[in-house]
C-alpha positions, 0 to 999 in steps of 0.5 A: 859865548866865551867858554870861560864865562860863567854863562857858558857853564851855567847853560850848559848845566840848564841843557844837561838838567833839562835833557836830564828831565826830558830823557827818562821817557826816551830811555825807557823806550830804548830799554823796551826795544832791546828787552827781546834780545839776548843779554849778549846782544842788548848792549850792542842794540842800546849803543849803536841805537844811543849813537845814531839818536845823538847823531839825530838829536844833535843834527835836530837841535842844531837846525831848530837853532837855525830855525829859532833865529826866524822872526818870531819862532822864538816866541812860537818854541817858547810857547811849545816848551810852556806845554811841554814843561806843564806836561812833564807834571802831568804825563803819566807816560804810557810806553806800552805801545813800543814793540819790542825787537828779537833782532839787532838792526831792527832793535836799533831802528825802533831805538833810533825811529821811536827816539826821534818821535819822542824827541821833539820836547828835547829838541825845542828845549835844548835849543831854546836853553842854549841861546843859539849857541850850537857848541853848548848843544852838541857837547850838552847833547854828548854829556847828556844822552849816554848818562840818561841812557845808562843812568836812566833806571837809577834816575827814574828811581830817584824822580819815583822817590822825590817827586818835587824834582819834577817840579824844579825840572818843570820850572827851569822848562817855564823859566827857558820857555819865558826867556824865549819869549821875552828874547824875541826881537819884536818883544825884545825892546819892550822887555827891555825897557820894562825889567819889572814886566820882565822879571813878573812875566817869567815868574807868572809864566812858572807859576802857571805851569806849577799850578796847573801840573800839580793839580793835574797830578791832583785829578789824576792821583784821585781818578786812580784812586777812585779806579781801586776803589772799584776794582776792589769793590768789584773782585768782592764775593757778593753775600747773600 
């Protein structure tokens, strides 16, 4: 892929949205793991702690990049990425269960251990959006990480207040997770003499993942609701 190309820079915008969407999860953990320590120290935690998850997130990527060049593990990401563009819709993201750290190193290594465990939609995303190009996931990666990191709390705040950006981040992940799919050498062929086939796949395969998540959030929105109700309900004096 020539770096002047449009594709170049089209891709690489797809990996910075997408790791953009992916990523708050990741930064608010990274803020839960640091917040025991003095002010003084916290910046030290969350950089050294963001340096060694780009240095892990970029070695992770780049071998699933490896990976997905095996038969049919293209199609096998594209389905993973498929629930994981679903559950970016319906995640309601509980990080209660990160402890925090009063000390530097071990802040750090919660950072670097509980970024890795999260990571793994990043990963398989990441990969599969940059066509198998591991410079467009190392300077994705670079561009991304430190603006989710340091950007994450006005981010967060924007995705609190416009909601439907969820879904465009939702759907660019089922239109990459399609794309894989149809990629695949064993399908390759087919697709490529069918585009029609193609092109309804990739939106039937969007469409799915909008549908669902919104009525999950739908369900979800009502159970909280319905939770209130109760809990005002039962905080009431009772009256004789």
């Amino acid at each position: 892929m020539d770096l002047f190309q449009a594709t170049f820079w089209f891709s690489l915008l797809n990996i910075i949205f997408i790791d953009l969407i992916l990523a708050g999860d990741n930064a608010i953990v990274i803020g839960m793991a640091a917040r025991k320590l003095p002010h003084t120290v916290q910046k030290k935690a969350i950089l050294y702690g963001t340096a060694g998850a780009v240095v892990l997130r970029i070695l992770a990527t780049l071998v699933v990049v490896w990976l997905l060049g095996i038969p049919w593990l293209l199609a096998v990401g594209g389905v993973m990425l498929i629930f994981i563009a679903y559950k970016v819709l319906a995640d309601d993201g509980d990080h209660d269960t990160i402890e925090a750290k009063d000390k530097l190193w071990p802040a750090v290594r919660t950072i670097v251990i509980a970024d890795a465990a999260m990571g793994l939609d990043n990963v398989i995303a990441v990969a599969g959006a940059s066509g198998q190009h591991t410079i467009l996931v190392v300077i994705g990666l670079l561009i991304s990480v430190p603006i989710v990191v340091w950007g994450s709390t006005i981010f967060i705040k924007i995705l609190g207040r416009f909601p439907w950006i969820a879904y465009i981040g939702a759907a660019v992940l089922a239109y990459t997770a399609s794309h894989m799919i149809t990629e695949e050498p064993h399908f390759l062929p087919f697709f490529e003499e069918h585009v029609v086939l193609r092109i309804l796949f990739i939106a039937l395969v969007i469409a799915a993942v909008l549908v669902a998540g919104y009525f999950k959030k739908a369900r979800q929105k009502k159970r909280r609701k319905e939770a209130e109700t109760a809990r005002g309900s039962s905080s009431r004096p009772a009256t004789r």
